[in-house]
C-alpha positions in Angstrom: -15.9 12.9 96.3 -13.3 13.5 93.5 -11.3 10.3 93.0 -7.8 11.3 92.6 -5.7 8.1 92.5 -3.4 9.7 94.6 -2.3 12.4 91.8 -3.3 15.8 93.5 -1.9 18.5 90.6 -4.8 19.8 88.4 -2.6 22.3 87.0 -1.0 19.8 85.7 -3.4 17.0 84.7 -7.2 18.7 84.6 -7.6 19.8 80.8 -9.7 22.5 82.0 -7.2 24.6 83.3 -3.5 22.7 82.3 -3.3 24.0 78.5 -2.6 27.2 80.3 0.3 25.7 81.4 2.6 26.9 78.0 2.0 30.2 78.9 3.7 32.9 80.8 2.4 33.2 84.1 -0.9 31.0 82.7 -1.5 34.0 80.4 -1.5 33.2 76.5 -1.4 37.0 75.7 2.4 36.8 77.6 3.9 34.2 74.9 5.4 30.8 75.7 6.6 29.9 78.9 9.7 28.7 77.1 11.0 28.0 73.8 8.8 25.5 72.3 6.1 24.9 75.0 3.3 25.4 72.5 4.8 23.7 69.7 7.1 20.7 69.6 7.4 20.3 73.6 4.0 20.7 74.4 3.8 17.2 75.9 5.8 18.4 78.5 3.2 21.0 79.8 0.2 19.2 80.9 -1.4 15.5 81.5 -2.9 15.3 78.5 0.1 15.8 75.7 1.9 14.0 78.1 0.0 11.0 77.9 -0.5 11.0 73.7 3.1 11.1 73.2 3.8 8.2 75.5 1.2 6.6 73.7 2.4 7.7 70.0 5.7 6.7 71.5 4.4 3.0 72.0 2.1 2.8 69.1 4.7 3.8 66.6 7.6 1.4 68.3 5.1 -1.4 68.4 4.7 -0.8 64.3 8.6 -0.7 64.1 9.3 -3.9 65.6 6.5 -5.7 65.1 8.3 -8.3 62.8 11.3 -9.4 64.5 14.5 -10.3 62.2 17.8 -10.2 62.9 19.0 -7.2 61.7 21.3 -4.5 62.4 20.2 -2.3 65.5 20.0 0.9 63.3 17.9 -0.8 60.8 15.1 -0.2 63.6 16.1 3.0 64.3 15.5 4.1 60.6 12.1 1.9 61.1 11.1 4.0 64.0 12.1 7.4 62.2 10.2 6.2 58.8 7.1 5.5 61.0 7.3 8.5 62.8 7.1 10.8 60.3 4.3 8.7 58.3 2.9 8.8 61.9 2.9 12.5 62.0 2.1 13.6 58.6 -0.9 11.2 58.6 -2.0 13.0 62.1 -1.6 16.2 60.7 -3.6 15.8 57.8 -6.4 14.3 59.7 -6.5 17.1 61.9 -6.1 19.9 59.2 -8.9 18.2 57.3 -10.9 18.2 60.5 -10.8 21.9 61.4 
């Protein structure tokens, strides 16, 4: 019996068949199913992005406001951005080294 926690879209959520999903008609040789799905709004297309930019999302505004002071709002705005793209460059290299 396949548990399913009430969450019945496997297009959506099954990584076997959801990375289709960025794809015209589920077909990579027809291009992206819109501007970007394949690139910077991937996380939008199935379970799995979905769910590592929530997390990236919390890890890197956990790191931003981790020591409270009383500062300007947009001083943690800057935080978040600095992080982010330390975040992302550091991700990138990892996987680029990787493959």
């Amino acid at each position: 019996m396949k548990r399913t926690f009430g969450i019945k879209n496997d297009q959506f959520w099954n990584p076997a068949i959801s990375w289709t999903n960025k794809y015209k008609n589920h077909d990579p040789a027809q291009g992206e199913k819109f501007f970007g799905s394949t690139t910077f709004l991937a996380w939008t297309t199935d379970g799995f992005h979905f769910t590592q930019a929530i997390r990236n999302v919390g890890i890197i505004g956990g790191v931003s406001i981790v020591f409270p002071r009383k500062v300007k709002w947009y001083w943690y705005v800057r935080d978040y951005v600095i992080n982010a793209v330390i975040f992302g460059m550091a991700n990138f290299t990892a996987q680029a080294i990787i493959k």
